[in-house]
C-alpha positions in Angstrom: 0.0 0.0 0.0 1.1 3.2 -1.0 0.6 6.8 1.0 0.9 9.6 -1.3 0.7 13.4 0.0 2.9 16.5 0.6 3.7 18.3 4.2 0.6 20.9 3.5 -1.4 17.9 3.4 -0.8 15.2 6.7 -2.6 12.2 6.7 -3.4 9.7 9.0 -0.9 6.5 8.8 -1.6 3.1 9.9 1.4 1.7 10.1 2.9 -0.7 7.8 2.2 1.4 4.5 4.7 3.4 2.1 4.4 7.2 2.9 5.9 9.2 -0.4 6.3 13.1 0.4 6.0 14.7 -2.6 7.9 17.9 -1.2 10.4 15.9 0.6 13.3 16.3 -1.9 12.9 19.9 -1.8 13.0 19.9 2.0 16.1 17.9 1.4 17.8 20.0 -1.0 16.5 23.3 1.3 18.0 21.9 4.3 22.1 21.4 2.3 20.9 25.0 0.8 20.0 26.8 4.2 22.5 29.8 5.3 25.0 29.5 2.1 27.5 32.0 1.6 27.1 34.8 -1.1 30.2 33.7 -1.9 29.7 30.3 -4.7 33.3 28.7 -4.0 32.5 28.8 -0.5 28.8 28.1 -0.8 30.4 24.9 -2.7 32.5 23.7 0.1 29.7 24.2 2.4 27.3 21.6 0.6 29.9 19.3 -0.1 31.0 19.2 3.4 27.3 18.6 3.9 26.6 15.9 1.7 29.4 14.1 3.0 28.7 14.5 6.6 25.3 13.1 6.0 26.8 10.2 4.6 24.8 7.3 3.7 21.7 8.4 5.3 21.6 11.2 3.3 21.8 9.7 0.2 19.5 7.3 0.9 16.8 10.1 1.8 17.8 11.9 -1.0 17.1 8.5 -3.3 14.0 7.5 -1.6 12.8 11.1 -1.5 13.4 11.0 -5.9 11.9 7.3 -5.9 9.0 8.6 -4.3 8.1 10.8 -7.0 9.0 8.7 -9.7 6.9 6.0 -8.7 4.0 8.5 -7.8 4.3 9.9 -11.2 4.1 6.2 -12.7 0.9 5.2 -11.3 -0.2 8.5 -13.2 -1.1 9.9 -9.3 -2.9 13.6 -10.1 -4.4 15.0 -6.5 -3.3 14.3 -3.2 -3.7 12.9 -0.8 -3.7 9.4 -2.7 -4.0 6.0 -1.0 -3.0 3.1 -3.5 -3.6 -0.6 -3.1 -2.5 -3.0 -5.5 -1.0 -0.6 -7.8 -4.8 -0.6 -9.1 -7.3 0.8 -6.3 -6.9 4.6 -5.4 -8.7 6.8 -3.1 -8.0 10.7 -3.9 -8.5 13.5 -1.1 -9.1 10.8 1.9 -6.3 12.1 5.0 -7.4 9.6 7.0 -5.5 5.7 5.5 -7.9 3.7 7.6 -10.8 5.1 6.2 -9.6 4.8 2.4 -8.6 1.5 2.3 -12.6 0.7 3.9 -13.8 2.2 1.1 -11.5 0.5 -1.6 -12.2 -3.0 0.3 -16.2 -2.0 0.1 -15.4 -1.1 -3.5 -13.7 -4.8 -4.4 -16.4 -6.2 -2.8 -19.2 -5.1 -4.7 -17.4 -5.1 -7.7 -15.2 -8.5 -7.9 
């Protein structure tokens, strides 16, 4: 199951499900960007000295974060927040998981 939103849009987990934040690369990149020099050389050493002190960690937010999207994009996702099961059932502007996936299991079993 898949969790799709933004910040400006929280949603009520479960637990157990994928949560993609749309926005979260840009947090991401925000957070290397914050307080830069004017300066570009030194603005360059700054984020380089941050991406490598965040190490692995970071680069694995930084992948998921670009994952995220891509796979969001893929299942052709257009309003959020989006609750996907089976890469087939979708629930559009429901914050609360619990209550989407009822109505997708209500849905599959009226409709078999």
């Amino acid at each position: 199951m898949l969790v799709i939103t933004d910040s400006r849009h929280p949603v009520k987990t479960m637990g157990g499900e994928r949560l993609i934040e749309l926005d979260e690369a840009y947090r991401i990149e925000a957070e290397l960007s914050a307080e830069l020099p004017a300066e570009p050389e030194q603005a360059t050493v700054l984020v380089k000295r941050r991406l490598n002190s965040g190490g692995t960690d970071l680069q694995r937010r930084i992948a998921s974060a670009y994952q995220g999207v891509t796979d969001a994009w893929s299942l052709g996702i257009t309003s959020i927040p989006a609750v996907v099961v089976d890469q087939r059932y979708v629930v559009y502007g429901e914050p609360d998981v619990a209550r989407a996936v009822a109505r997708i299991e209500q849905h599959r079993r009226a409709q078999p």
